[in-house]
N, C-alpha and C positions, 0 to 999 in steps of 0.2 A: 209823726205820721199825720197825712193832711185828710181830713173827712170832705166827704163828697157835698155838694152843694146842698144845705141844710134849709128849712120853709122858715126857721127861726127869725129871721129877719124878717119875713115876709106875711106872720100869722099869727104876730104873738096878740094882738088886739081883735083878731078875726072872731067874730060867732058860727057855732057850727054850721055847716053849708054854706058859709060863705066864699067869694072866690078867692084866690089864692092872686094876692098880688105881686106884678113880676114891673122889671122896667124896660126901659126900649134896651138894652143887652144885660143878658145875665148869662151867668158859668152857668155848664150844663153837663150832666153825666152821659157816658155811653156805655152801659155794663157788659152789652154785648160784647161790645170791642176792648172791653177792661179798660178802658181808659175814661177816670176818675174827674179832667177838667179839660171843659170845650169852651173858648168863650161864642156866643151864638148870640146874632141881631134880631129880635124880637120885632118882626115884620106886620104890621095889620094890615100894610096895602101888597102883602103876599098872599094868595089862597093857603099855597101849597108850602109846605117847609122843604129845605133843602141843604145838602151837605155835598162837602168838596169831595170828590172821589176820583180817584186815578188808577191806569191798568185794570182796566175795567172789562172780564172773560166773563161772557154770556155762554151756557153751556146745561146740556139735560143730560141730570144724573143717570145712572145707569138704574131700570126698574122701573123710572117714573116719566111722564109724560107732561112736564110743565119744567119752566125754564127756570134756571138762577145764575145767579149773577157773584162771581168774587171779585171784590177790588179792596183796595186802599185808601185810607186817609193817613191826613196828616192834620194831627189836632192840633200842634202850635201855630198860630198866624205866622205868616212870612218866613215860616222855617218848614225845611221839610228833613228835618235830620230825623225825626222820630215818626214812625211809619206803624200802622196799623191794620192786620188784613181780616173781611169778614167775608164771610159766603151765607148767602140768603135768596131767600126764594123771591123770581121776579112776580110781583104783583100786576104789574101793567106797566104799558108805557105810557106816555103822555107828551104831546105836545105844547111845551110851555115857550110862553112868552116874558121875554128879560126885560129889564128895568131899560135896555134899550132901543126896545122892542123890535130885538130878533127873535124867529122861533128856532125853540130847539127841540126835536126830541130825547126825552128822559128815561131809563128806566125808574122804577118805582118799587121800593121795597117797605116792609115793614121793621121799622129800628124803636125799642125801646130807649128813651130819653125821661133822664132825670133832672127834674124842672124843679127850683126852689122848694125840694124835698118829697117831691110828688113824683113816681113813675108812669110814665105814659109808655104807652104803644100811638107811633107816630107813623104816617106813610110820608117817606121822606124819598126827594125825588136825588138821583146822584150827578150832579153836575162837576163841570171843570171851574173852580170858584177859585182858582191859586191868583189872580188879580185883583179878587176881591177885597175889602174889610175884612171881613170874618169870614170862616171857612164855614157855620153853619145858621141857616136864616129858619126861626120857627113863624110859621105861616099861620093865618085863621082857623086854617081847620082843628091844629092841633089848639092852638088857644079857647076855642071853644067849648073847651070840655074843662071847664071850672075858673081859668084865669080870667084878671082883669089886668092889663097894662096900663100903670104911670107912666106915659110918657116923657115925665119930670124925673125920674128915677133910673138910676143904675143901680145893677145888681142887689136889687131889695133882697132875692134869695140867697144872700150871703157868697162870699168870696173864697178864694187859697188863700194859703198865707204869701206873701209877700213875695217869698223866693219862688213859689211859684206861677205867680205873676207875671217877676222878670225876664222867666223864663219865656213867659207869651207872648213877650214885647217880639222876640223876634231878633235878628241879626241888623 
């Protein structure tokens, strides 16, 4: 059994309140969506964090007058064999601007993410990212709340083991 992305690599020299350091990509948890390992590109020149998401039903539950949103990922890079679905309430929409600076509009949800052994509540915006590198970019806002980035470092917050790695590689 493989343990979910552990601060150990990333804390063991740390003083209390110190920040928790991460590299430009570390595995990341989504417990929401039970799924145990995300690799995700640790963005500074992102505001906003963002995740791959497809078949994307906007819709108000019955009793409540605010909207939410179901859709799916797919946490292996370059594979979309293993599929995941979450239903969450839409926070806002947003209009973001892409690395090549088109605008899109987003919806905007609140997803708990497990960062080098730390859980956050992240507002993570749902894009079409299946062309991308990585299927999830955590942005400034979420870094702000205790991380520091080595830009020199991969996965300070510890890895899977191996096999499931290859898995990530993709087809």
């Amino acid at each position: 059994m493989s343990s979910t992305p552990s601060s150990s690599a990333a804390a063991d020299d740390s003083a209390p309140g110190a920040p928790t350091i991460v590299g430009w990509r570390e595995w990341v948890s989504l417990p929401q969506a039970d799924v145990e390992w995300v690799k995700a590109k640790i963005d500074t020149g992102a505001r906003s964090s963002s995740i791959h998401a497809f078949d994307l039903e906007v819709f108000v539950p019955d009793g409540l007058d605010e909207e939410w949103v179901r859709f799916s990922i797919h946490p292996w890079q370059k594979s979309d064999d293993e599929s995941h679905e979450l239903t969450l309430p839409v926070l806002d929409t947003r209009e973001v601007r892409s690395s090549n600076g088109q605008v899109e509009k987003r919806y905007a949800v609140a997803l708990d993410v497990v960062l080098a052994g730390r859980t956050l509540t992240t507002v993570m915006t749902l894009s079409n990212r299946d062309e991308m590198g990585f299927r999830m970019l955590i942005g400034r806002e979420a870094l702000e709340r205790g991380y520091l980035v080595d830009s020199s470092r991969s996965y300070a917050g510890g890895r899977p083991k191996r096999s499931i790695r290859k898995k990530n590689w993709g087809k």
